[in-house]
C-alpha positions in Angstrom: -30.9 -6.6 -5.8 -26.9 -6.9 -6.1 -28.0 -4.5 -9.3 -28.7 -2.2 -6.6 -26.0 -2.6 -4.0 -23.4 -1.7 -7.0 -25.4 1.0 -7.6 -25.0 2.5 -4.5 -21.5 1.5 -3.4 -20.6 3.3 -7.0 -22.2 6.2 -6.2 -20.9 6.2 -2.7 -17.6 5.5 -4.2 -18.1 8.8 -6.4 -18.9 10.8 -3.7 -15.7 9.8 -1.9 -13.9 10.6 -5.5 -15.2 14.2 -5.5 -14.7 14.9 -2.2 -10.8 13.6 -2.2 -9.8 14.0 -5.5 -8.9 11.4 -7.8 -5.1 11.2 -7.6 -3.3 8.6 -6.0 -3.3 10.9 -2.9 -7.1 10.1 -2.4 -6.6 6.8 -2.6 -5.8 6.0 1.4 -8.4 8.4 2.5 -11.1 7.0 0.7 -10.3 3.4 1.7 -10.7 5.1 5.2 -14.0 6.6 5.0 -15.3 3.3 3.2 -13.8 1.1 5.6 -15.3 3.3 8.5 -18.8 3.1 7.3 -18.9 -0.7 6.3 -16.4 -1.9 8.3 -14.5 -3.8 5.4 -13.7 -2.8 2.2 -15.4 -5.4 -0.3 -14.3 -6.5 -3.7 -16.4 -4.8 -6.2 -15.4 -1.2 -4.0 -12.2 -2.1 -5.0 -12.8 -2.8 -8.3 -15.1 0.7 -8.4 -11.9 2.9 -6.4 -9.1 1.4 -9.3 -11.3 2.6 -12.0 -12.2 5.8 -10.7 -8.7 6.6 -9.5 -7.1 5.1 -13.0 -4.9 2.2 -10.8 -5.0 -0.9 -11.0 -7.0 -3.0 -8.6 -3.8 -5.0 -7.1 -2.5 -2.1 -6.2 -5.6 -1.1 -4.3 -5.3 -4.7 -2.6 -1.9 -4.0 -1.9 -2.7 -1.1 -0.2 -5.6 -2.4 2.1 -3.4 -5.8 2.6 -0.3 -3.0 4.3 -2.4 -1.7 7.0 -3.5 -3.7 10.0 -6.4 -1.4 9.9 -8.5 -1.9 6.8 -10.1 -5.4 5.9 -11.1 -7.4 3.2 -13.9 -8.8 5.1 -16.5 -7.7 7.8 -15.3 -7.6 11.2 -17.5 -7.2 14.4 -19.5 -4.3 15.2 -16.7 -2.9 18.1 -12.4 -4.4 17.5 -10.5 -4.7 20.2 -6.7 -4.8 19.1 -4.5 -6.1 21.2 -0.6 -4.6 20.5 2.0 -7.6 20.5 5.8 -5.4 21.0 8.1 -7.3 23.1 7.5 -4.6 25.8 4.0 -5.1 26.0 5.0 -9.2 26.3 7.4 -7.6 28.9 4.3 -6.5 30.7 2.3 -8.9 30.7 0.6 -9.1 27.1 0.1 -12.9 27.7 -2.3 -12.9 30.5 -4.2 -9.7 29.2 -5.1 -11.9 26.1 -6.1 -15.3 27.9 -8.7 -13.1 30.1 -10.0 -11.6 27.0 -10.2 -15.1 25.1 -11.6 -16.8 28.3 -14.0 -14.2 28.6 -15.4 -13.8 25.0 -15.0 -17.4 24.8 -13.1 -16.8 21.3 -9.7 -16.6 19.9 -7.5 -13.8 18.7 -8.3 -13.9 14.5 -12.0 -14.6 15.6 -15.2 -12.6 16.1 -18.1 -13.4 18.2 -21.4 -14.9 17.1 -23.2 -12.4 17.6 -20.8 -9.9 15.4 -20.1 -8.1 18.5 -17.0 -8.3 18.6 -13.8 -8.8 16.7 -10.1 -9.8 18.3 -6.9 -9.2 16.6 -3.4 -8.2 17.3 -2.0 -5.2 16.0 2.0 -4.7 15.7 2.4 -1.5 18.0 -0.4 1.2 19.2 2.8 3.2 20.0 2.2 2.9 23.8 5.7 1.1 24.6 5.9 3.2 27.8 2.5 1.9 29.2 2.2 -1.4 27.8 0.2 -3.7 27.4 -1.8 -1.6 25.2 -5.2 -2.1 23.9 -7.3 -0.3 21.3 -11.2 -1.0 21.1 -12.3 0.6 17.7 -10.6 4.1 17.9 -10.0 4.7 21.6 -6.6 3.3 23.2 -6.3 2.2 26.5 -2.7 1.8 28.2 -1.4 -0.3 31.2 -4.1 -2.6 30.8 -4.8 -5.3 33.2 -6.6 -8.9 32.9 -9.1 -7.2 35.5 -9.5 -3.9 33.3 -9.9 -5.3 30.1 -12.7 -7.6 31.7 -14.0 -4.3 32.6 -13.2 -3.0 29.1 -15.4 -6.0 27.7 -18.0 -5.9 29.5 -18.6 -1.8 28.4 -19.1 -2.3 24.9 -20.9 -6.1 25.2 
């Protein structure tokens, strides 16, 4: 069965190759598009991507290991980022994440039981202005509130 798997994550991988090229200028955008459909991006796609694309596999690692937002491992279904500036402290960062830890009943770093839903901070979302900032997979919401990220929560439970 893993025979498989390979199989098809090659072939995916391929896909990916023809579609972006195979010059080190495909290499971020198919980390993307793998990381968008599996959620992580494992080893052996690694391994697959850094023979393809003729670079060696640290390098894809090192690339993956840069940005906050592709993994090495699966993460919940829905993420919920929480940006950690010093203006969205200012703002009130602190209380935002207590109400989301109380009320997932999990800390940032962790995801839920039920694979629901992963919590991490994130460095900036770029939102200084209308901190604190949150982004839940690919949506962004600013000025956010313990009460509105309750509300927030309780959308994509």
């Amino acid at each position: 069965m893993l025979l498989l798997e390979k199989n098809a994550m090659t072939e995916e991988i391929e896909l990916l190759v023809k579609k972006h090229g195979n010059s080190r200028s495909a290499l971020l955008p198919i980390l993307q598009d793998i990381q968008r459909k599996h959620k992580y991006i494992p080893d052996f796609a690694q391994q697959e991507i850094a023979r393809l694309l003729d670079i060696h596999p640290v390098e894809i690692y090192s690339v993956i290991s840069f940005y906050a937002f592709l993994n090495t491992h699966p993460k919940g279904r829905n993420i919920v980022r929480l940006c950690q500036t010093i203006t969205c402290d200012l703002a009130g960062k602190e209380n935002v994440a207590k109400a989301i830890e109380r009320e997932l009943g999990i800390k940032f770093g962790e995801t839920t039981k039920d694979n629901r839903i992963t919590l991490e901070y994130v460095n900036c979302l770029g939102m200084c202005d209308q901190g604190p900032a949150l982004l839940v997979n690919e949506r962004v919401y600013p000025k956010v509130s313990p009460e509105k990220a309750i509300q927030i929560l309780n959308e994509i439970k």
